[in-house]
N, C-alpha and C positions, 0 to 999 in steps of 0.2 A: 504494500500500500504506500501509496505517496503523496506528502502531506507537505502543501505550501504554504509558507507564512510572508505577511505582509508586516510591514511596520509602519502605524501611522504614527505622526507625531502631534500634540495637540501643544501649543507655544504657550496656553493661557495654564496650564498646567504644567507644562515643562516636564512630559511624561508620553513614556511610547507604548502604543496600545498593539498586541500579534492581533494579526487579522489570519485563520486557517479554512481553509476549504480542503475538499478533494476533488483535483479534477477528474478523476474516471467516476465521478456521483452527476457532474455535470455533462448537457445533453452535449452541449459544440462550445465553441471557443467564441461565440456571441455572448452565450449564456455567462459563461466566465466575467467575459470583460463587463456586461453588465453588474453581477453581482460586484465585482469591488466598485465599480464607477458607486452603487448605491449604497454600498458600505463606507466609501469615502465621503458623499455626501452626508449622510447622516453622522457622520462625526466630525465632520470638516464643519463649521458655520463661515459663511461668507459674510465676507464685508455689506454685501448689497444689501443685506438683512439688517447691518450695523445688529449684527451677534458676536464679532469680531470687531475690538476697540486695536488698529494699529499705533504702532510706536509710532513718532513723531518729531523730526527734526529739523530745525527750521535754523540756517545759517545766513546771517544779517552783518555785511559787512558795512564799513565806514567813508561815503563819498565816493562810492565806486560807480562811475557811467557807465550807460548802456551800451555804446558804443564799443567802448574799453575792453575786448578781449579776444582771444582768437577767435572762439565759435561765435561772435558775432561778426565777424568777420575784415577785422584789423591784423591785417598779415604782417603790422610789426610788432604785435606782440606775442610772446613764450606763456600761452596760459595753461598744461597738459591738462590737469586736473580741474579745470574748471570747465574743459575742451569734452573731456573724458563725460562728466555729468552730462553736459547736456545732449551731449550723444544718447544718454540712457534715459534722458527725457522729457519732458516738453519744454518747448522754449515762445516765451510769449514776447512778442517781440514790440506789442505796443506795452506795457506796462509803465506805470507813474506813480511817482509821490504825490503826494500833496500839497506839502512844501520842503522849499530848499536845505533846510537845518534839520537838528538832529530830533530835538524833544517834540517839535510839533509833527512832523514826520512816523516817529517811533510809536508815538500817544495814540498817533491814526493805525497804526496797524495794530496796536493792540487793543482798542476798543469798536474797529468797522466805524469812526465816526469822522467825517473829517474834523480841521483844528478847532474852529469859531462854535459846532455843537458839541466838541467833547470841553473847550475850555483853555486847553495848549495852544495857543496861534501865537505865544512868542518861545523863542528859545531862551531853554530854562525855566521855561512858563509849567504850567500844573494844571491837570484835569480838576473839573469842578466835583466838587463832593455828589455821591451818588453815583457818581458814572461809573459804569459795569466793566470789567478789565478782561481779559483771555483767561487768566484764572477762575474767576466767578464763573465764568460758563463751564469750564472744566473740569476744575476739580468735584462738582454734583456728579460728574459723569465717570467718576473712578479714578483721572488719570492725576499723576504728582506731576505737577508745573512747574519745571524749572529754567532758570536765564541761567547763565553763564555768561561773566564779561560785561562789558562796557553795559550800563544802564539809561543812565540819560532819560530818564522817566520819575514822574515826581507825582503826586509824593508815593513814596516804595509802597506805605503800610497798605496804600489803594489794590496796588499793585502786585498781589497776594502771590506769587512767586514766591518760590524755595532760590532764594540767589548762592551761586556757588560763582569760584572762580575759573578762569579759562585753565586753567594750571591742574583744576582737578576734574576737567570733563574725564579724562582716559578713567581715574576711579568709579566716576558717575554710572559709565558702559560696564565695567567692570561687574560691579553692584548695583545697578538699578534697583530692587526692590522687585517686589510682587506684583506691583498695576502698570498700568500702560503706562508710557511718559508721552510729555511733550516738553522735549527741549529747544528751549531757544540759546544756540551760541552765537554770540555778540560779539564780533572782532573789532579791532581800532583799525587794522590797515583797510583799504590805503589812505587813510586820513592822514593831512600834513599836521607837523615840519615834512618839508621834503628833504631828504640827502639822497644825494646821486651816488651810488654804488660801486667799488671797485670791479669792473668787471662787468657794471650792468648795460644798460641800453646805451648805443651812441650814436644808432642810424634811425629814425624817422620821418617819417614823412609827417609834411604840415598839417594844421587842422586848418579846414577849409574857413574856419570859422574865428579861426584866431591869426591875426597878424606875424609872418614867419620873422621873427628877430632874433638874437641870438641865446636872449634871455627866455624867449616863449620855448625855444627849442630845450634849453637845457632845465627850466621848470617841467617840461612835457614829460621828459625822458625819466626824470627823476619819481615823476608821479608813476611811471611805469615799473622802473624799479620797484617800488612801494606794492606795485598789483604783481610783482612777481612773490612778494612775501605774503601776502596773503593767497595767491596760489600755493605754496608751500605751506602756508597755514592749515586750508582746506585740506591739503593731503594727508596733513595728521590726522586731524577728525575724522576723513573717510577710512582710514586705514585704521582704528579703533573702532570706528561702526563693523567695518567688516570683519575683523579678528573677535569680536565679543559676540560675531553672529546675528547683527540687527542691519543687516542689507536688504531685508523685505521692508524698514519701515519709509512711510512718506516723508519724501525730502524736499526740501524747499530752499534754494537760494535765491537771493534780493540784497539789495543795499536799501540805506535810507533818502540817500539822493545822490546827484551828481559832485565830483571835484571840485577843487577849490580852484577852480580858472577863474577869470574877465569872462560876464557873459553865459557863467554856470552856476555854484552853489553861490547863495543869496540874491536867485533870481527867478523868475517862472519863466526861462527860454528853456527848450528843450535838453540843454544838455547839463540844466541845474534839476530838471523833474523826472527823466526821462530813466528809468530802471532796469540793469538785469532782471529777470526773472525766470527761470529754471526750475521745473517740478517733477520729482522721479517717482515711480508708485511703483516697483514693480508687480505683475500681473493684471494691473489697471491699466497705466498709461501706459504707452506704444512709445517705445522706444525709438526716438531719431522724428521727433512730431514738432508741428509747430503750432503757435496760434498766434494770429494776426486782431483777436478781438479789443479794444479798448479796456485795459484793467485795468485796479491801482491795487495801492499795498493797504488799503482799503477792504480789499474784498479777501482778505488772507484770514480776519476773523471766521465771518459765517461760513469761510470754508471750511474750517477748522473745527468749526463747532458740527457742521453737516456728518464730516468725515468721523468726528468721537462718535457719532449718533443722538447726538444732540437735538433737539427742536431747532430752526433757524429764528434766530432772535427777529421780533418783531422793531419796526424803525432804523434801521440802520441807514448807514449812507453805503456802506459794503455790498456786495453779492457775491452769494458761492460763487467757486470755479468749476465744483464739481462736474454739473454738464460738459463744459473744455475738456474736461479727462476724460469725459466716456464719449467725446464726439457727437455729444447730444445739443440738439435748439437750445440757444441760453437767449434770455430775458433781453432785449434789446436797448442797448445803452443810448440815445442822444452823443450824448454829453459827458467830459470828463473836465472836472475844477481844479484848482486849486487856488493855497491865499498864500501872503506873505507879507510880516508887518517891518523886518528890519527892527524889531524891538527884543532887550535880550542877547542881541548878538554886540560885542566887546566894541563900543567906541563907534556906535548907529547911532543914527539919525531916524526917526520914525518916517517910513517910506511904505507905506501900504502897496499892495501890488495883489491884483486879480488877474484869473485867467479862466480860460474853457475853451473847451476844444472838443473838435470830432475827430473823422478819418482825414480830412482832407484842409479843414482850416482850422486856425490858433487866435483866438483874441487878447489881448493882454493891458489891462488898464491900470496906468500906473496914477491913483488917487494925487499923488503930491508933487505931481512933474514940474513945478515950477521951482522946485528945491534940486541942488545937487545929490545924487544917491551918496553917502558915506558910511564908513566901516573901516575901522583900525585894519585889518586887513590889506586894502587897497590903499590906505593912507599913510601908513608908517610901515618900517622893513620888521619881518619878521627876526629877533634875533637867536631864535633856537635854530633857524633853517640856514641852509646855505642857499638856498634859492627858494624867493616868496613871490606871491601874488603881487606886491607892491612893485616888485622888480621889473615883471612882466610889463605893466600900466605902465611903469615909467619909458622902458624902453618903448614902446609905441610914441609916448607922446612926444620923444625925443628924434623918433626916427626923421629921416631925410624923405620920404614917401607919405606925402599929404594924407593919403588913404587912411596909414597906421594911425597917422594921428588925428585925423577923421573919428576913425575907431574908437581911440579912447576919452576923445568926447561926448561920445554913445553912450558909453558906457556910465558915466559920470550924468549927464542930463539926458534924461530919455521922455520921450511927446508920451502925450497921453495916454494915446489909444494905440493902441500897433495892432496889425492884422497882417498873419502870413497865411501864406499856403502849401500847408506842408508837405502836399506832394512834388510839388516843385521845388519848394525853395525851403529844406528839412533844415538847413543852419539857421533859420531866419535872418537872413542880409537884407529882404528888401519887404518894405515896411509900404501897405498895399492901404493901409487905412482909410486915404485923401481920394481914393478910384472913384470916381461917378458908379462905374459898372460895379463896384463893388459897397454898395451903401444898403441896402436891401439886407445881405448878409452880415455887415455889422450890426446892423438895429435888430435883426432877427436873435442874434448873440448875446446884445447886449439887455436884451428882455430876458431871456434866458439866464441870464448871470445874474438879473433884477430879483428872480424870484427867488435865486437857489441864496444869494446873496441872505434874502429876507428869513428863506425857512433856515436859515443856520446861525440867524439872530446876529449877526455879522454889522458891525460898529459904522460900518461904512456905506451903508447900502442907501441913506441919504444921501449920502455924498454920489453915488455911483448916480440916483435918480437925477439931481444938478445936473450932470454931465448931461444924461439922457435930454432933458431939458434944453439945455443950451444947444448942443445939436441937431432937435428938432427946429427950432425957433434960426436956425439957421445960420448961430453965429460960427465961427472957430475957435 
């Protein structure tokens, strides 16, 4: 007699079950495959059921652009291990912040709420009492919440995280405990100071969007540097998920916003909002996928909470991603926002700044445009760096090429209302606002910004109607 054994594995008990038949009892080798397909099934529970709580890890690095890696396709940078993820799985290629800084940014992903409704719209700013955090929803549903690293969220007590340090994630894996997790690891890179590296980048190509001098080149290179350590960073992490055995759980990489350029972080142009985002599931997502739908880091809550099995929280500004994963009809977006007050950030000047946007155009109203934009940053030299943002600014305005210094007069006072078209013109260089042919399309925008403005209780939304006012009445 001959007697087969199976072994299933059940993860939620960390326990292997023999499964025996015999096949000369069975009629053919249909009947076979059946009976274990039905014996797997009934001890298997599937996710789709949410009978199965997956582990959960969500890595959130510091000012890293969307643009910025190899698999987005910047063939001068060395990214393997960030190359390697999204190979393994989805890569969204419209994803956004909210806003340019770290706490109003961070605050939005971890409560689905943009800044002005959850209470964070400055940096260093703090969620209003009551607001519901990523741990509130999670730990009801079994799993231990933990951050690792960089926090930049306020106040903690809200913010009901288990905080450990980056130093003791490989322990974390080690020992998880008995319930599901969801960890969030929080790196610094590539956040400046920048130092240029022995050894690191020395050939690049310019950014279309920044002025080529010799200061832009060698702050660029260095910011690259910097994304090389944090690809190195990532490969520890993954290479602890994988040796502890948790390469089935959903992964999740994202930054909080774009670099510390002219024309990036502390601004609503695209390469200050504009985000990696990268999602692996294996057995769900399709390995080597993309998706082109409008996100933000916004919608990383109610996916989170879908994915534990959770109810999907009523009101949010969020929506699952879920459907994206399984290739299914999602909810159709308009519109994607964001705010920024320049308040909070070291040696500002208060500069409110709105935006919104679809597939194909960008609005952007800067409330105080008759004031210079400032920030210690662009105004005085970094002295922990070897090469700062203020170096860059100054080299333009010093250059010999009107254009440059064109440039960084832009940068410093900017008109009110700006309108790109970002199919065309994805760096935003030319500023479409004043078009005849194009008026219809801002007012359609800026009605849209009037209201979302209003439903998020947003300080400014008088001031935004003024404008709308003055430009019907047909002044400039």
């Amino acid at each position: 007699m001959v007697m087969i054994q199976f072994k299933l594995f059940d993860r939620q008990k960390e326990k292997c079950f023999p499964l025996w038949f015999r096949p000369d009892k069975l009629k053919n080798s249909i009947l076979s495959v059946l009976i274990v397909i039905l014996m797997f099934v009934g001890l298997h529970k599937t996710w789709g059921q949410h009978e199965i709580k997956p582990n959960i890890v969500i890595f959130l690095s510091d000012d890293h652009g969307a643009e910025d890696a190899g698999w987005s396709g910047n063939l001068d940078l060395n990214t393997p291990v960030l190359d390697q993820l999204a190979r393994e799985g989805m890569i969204f290629n419209r994803a956004y912040a909210p806003s340019s800084v770290c706490a109003p940014s961070r605050s939005a992903l971890f409560t689905g709420l943009y800044p002005h409704r959850n209470g964070c719209d400055r940096n260093h700013g703090s969620v209003r009492p009551g607001i519901i955090t990523l741990p509130d929803y999670l730990l009801p549903l079994g799993y231990r919440v933990v951050l690792a690293g960089k926090k930049h969220i306020s106040p903690e007590a809200q913010f009901a995280f288990e905080y450990i340090e980056l130093h003791e994630v490989k322990d974390f894996f080690e020992k998880p405990g008995e319930a599901p997790f969801c960890l969030v690891i929080s790196m610094h890179a590539p956040h400046q100071p920048y130092f240029n590296h022995k050894g690191g980048y020395t050939h690049t190509h310019p950014k279309p969007w920044l002025p080529d001098t010799r200061a832009s080149r060698q702050y660029l290179r260095a910011y690259y540097d910097h994304i090389t350590l944090l690809d190195q960073e990532m490969g520890t992490f993954l290479y602890w998920i994988e040796k502890y055995g948790y390469t089935d759980a959903l992964q999740i990489y994202t930054s909080d916003h774009g670099p510390a350029f002219p024309f990036a972080k502390w601004t609503l142009y695209e390469k200050g909002i504009r985000v990696p985002l990268i999602v692996k599931w294996p057995g769900v997502i399709e390995s080597g996928s993309e998706s082109n739908s409008l996100v933000g880091l916004v919608d990383l809550l109610p996916t989170l909470v879908e994915v534990a099995g959770g109810n999907l929280p009523q009101g949010l500004d969020g929506r699952s991603l879920v459907p994206h994963f399984q290739k299914q009809p999602a909810s159709h977006r308009p519109y994607l926002y964001a705010a920024y007050t320049n308040l909070g950030v070291h040696g500002a000047n208060e500069y409110p700044i709105r935006a919104i946007w679809d597939e194909e155009w960008k609005l952007i109203v800067n409330m105080n445009y008759e004031e210079d934009f400032q920030i210690t940053r662009m105004d005085e030299s970094d002295n922990r760096a070897i090469i700062d943002s203020y170096d860059v600014l100054q080299s333009w305005r010093a250059h010999e090429n009107p254009e440059y210094r064109q440039r960084a007069r832009d940068y410093i006072r900017r008109p009110q209302i700006e309108l790109y078209h970002l199919k065309e013109d994805p760096h935003e260089l030319n500023n479409l606002a004043i078009d005849a042919d194009n008026q219809t399309i801002l007012r359609t925008r800026l009605s849209a910004m009037e209201v979302w403005m209003g439903d998020q209780q947003d300080s400014q939304t008088e001031n935004l109607r003024h404008i709308m006012k003055t430009l019907n009445s047909g002044h400039k």
